[in-house]
VOGU-3710 file (C-alpha; in Angstrom, 3 decimals, decimal comma):
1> xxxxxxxxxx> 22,914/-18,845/-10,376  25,539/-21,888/-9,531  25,441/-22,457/-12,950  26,718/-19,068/-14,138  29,395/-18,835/-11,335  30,739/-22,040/-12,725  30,271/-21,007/-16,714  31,863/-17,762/-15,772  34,871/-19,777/-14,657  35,182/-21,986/-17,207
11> xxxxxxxxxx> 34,756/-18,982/-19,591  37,797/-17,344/-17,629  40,077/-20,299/-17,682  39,607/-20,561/-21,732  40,496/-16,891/-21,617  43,940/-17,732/-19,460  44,817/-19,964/-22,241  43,482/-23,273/-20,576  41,882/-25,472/-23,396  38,289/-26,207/-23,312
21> xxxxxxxxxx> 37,937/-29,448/-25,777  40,822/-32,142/-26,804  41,719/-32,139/-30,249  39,303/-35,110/-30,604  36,438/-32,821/-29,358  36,569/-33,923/-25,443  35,701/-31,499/-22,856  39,673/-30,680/-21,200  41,115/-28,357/-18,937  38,784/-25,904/-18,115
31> xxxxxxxxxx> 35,654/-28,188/-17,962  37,304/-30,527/-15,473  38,221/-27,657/-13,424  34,818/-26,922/-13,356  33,778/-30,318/-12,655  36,455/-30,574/-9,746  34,934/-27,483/-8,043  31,524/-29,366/-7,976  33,146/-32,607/-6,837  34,444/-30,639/-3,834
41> xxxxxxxxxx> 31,593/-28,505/-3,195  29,312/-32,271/-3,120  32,613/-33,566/-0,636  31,993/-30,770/1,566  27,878/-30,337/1,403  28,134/-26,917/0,425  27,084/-24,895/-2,471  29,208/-22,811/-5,144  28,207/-19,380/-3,024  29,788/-21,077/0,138
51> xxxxxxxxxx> 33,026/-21,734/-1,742  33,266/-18,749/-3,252  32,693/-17,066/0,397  35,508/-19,462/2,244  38,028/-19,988/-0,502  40,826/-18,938/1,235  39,777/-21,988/3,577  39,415/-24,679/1,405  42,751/-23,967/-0,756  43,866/-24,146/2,460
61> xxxxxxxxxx> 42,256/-27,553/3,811  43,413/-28,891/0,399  46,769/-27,663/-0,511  49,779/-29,567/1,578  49,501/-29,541/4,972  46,064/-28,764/5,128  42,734/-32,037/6,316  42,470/-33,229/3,246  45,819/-32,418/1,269  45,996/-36,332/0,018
71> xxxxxxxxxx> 42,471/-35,634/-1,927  43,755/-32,081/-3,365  47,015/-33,889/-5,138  44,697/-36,793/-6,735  44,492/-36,546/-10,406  48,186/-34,671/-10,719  46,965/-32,187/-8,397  43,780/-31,339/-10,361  41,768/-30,732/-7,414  43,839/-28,318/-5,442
81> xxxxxxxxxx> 44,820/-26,528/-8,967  40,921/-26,216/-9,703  40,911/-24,012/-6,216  43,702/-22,601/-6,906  42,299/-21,077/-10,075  39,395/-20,857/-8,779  39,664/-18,651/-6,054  42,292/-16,516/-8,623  38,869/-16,094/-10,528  37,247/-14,606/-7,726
91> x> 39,556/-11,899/-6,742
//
């Protein structure tokens, strides 16, 4: 069931006009969301249906001025950006 949350996210980021795979045929944009989400969700010890359920929290806790705003802005941001769009995915 994690599994489909996540490949229904990625499939919804590809349709916002996020790129799935590099021009050299690398996974991009909308698989390293995905793979940020489950880097978080290991960070935290919870599962995809516990995010999903407290989003509001942890774009919170990881956008500026939140716990744990310095690990939201590594990668240019791509953390806090994967919650971001994540949690527009779930509304």
């Amino acid at each position: 069931m994690e599994d489909i949350i996540l490949q229904d996210y990625t499939n919804y980021l590809i349709e916002k006009g996020y790129k799935d795979f590099t021009p050299k045929g690398k996974p991009s944009t909308a698989y390293n969301y995905q793979s940020r989400i489950k880097t978080i969700c290991k960070r935290e010890n919870i599962d995809v249906h516990k995010l999903s359920k407290q989003i509001e929290f942890y774009v919170t806790d990881y956008d500026e001025g939140g716990n744990n705003f310095e690990f939201g802005k590594k990668s240019n941001s791509a953390y806090i950006c994967a919650l971001k769009r994540f949690e527009e995915f779930l509304m």
